[in-house]
C-alpha positions in Angstrom: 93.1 94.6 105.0 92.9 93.4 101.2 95.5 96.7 100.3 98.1 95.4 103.2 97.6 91.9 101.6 98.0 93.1 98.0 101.2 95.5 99.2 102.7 92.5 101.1 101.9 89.7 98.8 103.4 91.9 95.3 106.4 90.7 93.8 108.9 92.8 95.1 108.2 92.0 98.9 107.9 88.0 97.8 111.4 88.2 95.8 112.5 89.8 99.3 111.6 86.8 101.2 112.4 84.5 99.0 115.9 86.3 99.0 116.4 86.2 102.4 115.5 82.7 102.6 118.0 81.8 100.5 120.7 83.4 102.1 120.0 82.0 105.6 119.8 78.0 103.8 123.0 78.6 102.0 124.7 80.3 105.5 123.4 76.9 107.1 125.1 75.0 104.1 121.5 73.8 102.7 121.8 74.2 99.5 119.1 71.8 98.2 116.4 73.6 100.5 118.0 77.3 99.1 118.4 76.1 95.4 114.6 74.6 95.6 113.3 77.8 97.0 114.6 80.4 94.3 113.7 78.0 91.8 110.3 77.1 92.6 110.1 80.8 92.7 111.8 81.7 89.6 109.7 79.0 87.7 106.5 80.0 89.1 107.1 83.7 88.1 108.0 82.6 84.0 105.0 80.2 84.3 102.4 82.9 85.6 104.0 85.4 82.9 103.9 82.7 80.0 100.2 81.9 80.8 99.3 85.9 81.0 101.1 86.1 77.7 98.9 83.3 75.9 95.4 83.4 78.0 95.7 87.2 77.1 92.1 87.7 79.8 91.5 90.9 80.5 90.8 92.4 84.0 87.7 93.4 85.8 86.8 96.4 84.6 85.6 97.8 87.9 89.5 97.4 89.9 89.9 99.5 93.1 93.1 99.7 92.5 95.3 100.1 89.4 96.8 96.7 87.9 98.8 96.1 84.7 98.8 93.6 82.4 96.6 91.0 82.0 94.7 88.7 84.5 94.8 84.7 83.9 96.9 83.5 86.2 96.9 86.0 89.4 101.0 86.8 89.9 100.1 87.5 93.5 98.4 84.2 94.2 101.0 82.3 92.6 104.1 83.4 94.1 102.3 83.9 97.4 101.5 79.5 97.1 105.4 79.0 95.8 106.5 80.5 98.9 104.1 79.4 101.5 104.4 75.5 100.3 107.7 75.9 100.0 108.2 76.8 103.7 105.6 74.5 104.7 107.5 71.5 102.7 110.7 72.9 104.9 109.4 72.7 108.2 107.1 70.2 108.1 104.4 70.8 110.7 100.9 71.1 110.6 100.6 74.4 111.8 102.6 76.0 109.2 100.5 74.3 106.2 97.4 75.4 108.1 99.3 79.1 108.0 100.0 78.5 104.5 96.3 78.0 103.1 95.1 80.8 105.2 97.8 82.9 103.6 97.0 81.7 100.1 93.1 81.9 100.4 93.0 85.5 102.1 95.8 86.5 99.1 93.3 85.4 96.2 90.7 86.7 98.6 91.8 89.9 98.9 92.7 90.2 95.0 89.2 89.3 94.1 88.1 92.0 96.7 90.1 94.5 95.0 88.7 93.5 91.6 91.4 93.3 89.9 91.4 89.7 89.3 88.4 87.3 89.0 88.5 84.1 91.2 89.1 81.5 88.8 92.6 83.7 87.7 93.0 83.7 91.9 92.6 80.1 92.1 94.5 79.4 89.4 97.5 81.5 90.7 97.5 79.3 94.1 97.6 75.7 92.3 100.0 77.0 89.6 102.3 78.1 92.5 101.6 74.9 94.8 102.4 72.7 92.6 105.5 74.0 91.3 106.5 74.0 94.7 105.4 70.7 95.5 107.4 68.9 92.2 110.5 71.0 92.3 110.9 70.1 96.1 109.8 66.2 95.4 112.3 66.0 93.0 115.2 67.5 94.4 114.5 64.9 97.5 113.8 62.3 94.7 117.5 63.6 93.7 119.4 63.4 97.0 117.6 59.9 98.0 119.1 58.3 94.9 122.6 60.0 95.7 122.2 58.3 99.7 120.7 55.2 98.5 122.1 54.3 95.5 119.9 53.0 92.3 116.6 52.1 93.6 116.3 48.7 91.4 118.6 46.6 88.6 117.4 49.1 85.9 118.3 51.7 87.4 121.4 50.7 88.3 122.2 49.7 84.7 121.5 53.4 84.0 117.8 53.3 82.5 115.6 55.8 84.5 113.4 53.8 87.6 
């Protein structure tokens, strides 16, 4: 189970869901759902990169399975919690969030199984992507409410950020 997970959850098949996505939002003419999607996942991939690149932590030494690079922040985990929230944020039931944590939480399991991640780098990897999710989505709603509703008060309607 934990080499299905780390075959499904890798990069390439994430990009290809993420891809897909995208196409079917901007078909339906939803662009802000589309744009939010790729770019929650492009900014989580440069963020778990840029951390890897100054954490510098080294993997267990003990992997089942080959990895490269290094550890801090797990790649898998993070993209895995971009796209999961992101979809969960689309649809908007409570079903599909409860999907999404089990998806998250047997992805960092199944990279700490494999040893080729400790849990804190696993952890890590779920919140990173979360939470880019959760602000790039917020604010491109933040974005459209203003367009819809105007300046929410007189500052902002004088041009000073609310």
């Amino acid at each position: 189970m934990a080499g299905t997970l780390n075959a499904v959850g890798g990069t390439l098949d994430v990009t290809a869901v993420v891809v897909v996505l995208v196409v079917i939002f901007f078909a339906r003419r939803e662009w802000r759902i589309g744009i939010s999607m790729v770019t929650s996942f492009l900014v989580s991939l440069i963020a778990f990169d840029s951390l890897k690149a100054i954490v510098g932590r080294a993997r267990p030494l003990d992997a089942i399975l080959a990895a490269g690079g290094d550890s801090f922040p797990s790649g898998h985990s993070a993209l895995a919690a971009a796209l999961a929230v992101g979809i969960a944020l689309v649809v908007r039931r409570v079903w599909v969030w409860v999907l999404a944590i089990v998806w998250g939480v047997l992805l960092a399991w199944s990279r700490t199984y494999l040893l080729v991640h400790w849990l804190s780098d696993t952890v890590a990897g779920l919140l990173l992507g979360a939470s880019i999710s959760i602000v790039i989505f917020w604010s491109v709603h933040r974005v459209r409410r203003r367009e819809v509703n105007g300046p929410a008060n007189a500052f902002e309607h004088a041009g000073y950020p609310g």
